[in-house]
C-alpha positions as CSV (number, residue, x, y, z in Angstrom):
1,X,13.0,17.9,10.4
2,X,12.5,15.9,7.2
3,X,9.7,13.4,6.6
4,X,10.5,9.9,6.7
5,X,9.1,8.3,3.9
6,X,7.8,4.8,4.8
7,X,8.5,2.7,1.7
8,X,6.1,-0.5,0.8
9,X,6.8,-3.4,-2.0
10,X,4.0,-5.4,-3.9
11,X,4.0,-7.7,-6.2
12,X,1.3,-9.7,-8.2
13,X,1.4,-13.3,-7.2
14,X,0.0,-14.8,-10.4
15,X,-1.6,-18.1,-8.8
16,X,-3.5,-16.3,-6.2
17,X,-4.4,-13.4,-8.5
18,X,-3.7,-10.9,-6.0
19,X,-1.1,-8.0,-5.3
20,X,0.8,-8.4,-2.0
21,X,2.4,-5.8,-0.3
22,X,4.9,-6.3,2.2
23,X,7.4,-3.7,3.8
24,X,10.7,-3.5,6.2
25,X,9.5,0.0,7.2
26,X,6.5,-0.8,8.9
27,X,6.4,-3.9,11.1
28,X,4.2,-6.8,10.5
29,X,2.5,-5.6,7.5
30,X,1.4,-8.0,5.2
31,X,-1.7,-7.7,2.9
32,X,-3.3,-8.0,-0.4
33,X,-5.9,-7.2,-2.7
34,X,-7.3,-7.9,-6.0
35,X,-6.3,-4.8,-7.2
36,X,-3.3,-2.1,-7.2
37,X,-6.2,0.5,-5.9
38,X,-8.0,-1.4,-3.4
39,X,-3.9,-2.3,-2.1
40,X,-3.3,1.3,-2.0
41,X,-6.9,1.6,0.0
42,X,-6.2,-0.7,2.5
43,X,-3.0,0.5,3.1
44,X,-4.2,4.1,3.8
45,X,-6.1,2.2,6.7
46,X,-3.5,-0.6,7.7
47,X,0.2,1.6,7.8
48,X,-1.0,4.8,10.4
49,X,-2.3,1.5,13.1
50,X,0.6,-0.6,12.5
51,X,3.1,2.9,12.9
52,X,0.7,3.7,16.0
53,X,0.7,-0.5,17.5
54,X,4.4,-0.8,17.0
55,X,5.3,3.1,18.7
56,X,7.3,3.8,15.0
57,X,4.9,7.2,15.8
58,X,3.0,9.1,18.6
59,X,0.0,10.2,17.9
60,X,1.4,13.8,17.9
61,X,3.1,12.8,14.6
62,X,0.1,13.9,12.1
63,X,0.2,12.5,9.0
64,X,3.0,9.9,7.8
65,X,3.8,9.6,4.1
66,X,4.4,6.0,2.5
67,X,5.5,5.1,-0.7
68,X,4.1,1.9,-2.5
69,X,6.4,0.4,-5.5
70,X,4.8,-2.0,-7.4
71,X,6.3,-5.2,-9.7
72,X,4.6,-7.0,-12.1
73,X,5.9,-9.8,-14.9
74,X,4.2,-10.9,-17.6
75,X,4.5,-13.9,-20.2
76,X,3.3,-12.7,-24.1
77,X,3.6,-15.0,-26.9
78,X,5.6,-13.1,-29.8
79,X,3.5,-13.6,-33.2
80,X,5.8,-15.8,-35.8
């Protein structure tokens, strides 16, 4: 059987200065952090009890595998 891979989104939201990672995979998560690595952190901890809460997974599953894509947009000024 293949492994589904549980894909996440996050984007850096400029006025808040934090990256926010949402998903249509895994039900109800929202979060964020200062940084892509504490994101990526958190979400270790946050996906496997939101999979587990919402029965996406038994416990019986083992590990699950989730993919976190990130966007970010800058604004440089270009040197006359």
């Amino acid at each position: 059987m293949a492994q589904i891979i549980y894909k996440v989104e996050a984007f850096w939201d400029a006025e808040a200065t934090v990256w926010v990672a949402t998903s249509e995979d895994v039900p109800g998560l929202v979060t964020e952090a200062g940084t892509i690595e504490t994101l990526m952190q958190k979400l270790q901890c946050i996906i496997p009890e939101l999979v587990l809460l919402n029965r996406v997974v038994t416990p019986e599953s083992g590990s699950i595998t989730f993919q976190l894509t990130s966007h970010r947009q800058e604004v440089v000024e270009v040197a006359p």
